[in-house]
C-alpha positions in Angstrom: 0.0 0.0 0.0 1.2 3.3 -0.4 -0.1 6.8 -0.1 -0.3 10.3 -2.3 -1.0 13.6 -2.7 -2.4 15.4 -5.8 -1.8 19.1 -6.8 -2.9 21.5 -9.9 -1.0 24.4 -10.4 -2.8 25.4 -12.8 -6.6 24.6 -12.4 -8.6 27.3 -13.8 -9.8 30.1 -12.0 -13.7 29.8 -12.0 -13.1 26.2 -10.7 -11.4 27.8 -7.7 -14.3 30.4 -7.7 -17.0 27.3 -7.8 -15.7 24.9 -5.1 -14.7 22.5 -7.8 -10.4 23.4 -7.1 -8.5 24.6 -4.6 -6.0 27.1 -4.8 -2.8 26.5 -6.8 -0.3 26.0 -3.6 -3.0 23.6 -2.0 -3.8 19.8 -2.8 -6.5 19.1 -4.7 -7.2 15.5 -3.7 -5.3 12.1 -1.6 -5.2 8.9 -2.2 -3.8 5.0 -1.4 -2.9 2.7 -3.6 -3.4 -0.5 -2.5 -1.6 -3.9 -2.8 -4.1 -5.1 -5.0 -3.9 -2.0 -7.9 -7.4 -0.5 -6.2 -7.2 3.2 -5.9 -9.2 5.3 -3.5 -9.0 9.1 -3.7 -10.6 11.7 -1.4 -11.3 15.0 -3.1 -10.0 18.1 -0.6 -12.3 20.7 -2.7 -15.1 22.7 -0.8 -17.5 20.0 -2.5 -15.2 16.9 -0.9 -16.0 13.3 -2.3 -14.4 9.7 -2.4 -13.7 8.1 -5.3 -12.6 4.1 -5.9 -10.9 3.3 -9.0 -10.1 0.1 -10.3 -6.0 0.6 -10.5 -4.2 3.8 -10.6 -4.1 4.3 -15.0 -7.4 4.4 -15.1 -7.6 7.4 -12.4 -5.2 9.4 -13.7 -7.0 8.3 -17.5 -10.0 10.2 -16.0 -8.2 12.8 -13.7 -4.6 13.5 -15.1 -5.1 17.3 -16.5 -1.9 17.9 -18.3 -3.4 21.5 -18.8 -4.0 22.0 -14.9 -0.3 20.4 -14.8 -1.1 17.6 -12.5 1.0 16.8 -10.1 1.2 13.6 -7.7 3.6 13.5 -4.9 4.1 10.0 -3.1 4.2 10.0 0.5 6.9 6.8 0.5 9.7 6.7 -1.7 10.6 3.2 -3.2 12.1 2.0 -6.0 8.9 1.6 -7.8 7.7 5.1 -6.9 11.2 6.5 -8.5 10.7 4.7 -11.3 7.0 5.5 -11.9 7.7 9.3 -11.5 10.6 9.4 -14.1 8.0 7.3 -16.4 5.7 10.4 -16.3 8.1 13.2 -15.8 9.8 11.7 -19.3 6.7 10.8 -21.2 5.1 14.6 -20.6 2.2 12.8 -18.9 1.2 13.9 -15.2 -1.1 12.3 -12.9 -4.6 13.4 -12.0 
């Protein structure tokens, strides 16, 4: 199992104005991973929610905003978490 922490930089402005973001410097969401692939994420916006995903892809399929530059910061760092975050960082493609 292991634990993280999603950020936007960029979300837009009227989301921030609506509820639906938070601002830039703040997280947007957490989440586990657990040992079976199934991801849960808890939303921190002023409309908070829980979502359950199937495995981590098809999260960040669904939730990894490039254009809000989508951040995700693991709170363990293992080989496999290393490894993942090159993946992204050299592939352009950011998590949700």
């Amino acid at each position: 199992m292991r634990t993280f922490t999603g950020y936007r930089p960029k979300v837009p402005e009227h989301y921030i104005e609506g509820g639906y973001g938070n601002l830039p410097d703040e997280a947007q969401f957490q989440g586990v991973e657990f040992d079976d692939g199934t991801v849960a994420v808890r939303w921190l916006t002023e409309y908070r929610s829980t979502s359950i995903w199937t495995d981590f892809a098809t999260f960040t399929a669904v939730h990894g905003h490039a254009d809000y530059e989508t951040r995700i910061e693991w709170s363990h760092s293992d080989a496999r978490n290393e490894a993942e975050n090159r993946t992204q960082s050299d592939s352009g493609k950011t998590d949700a």
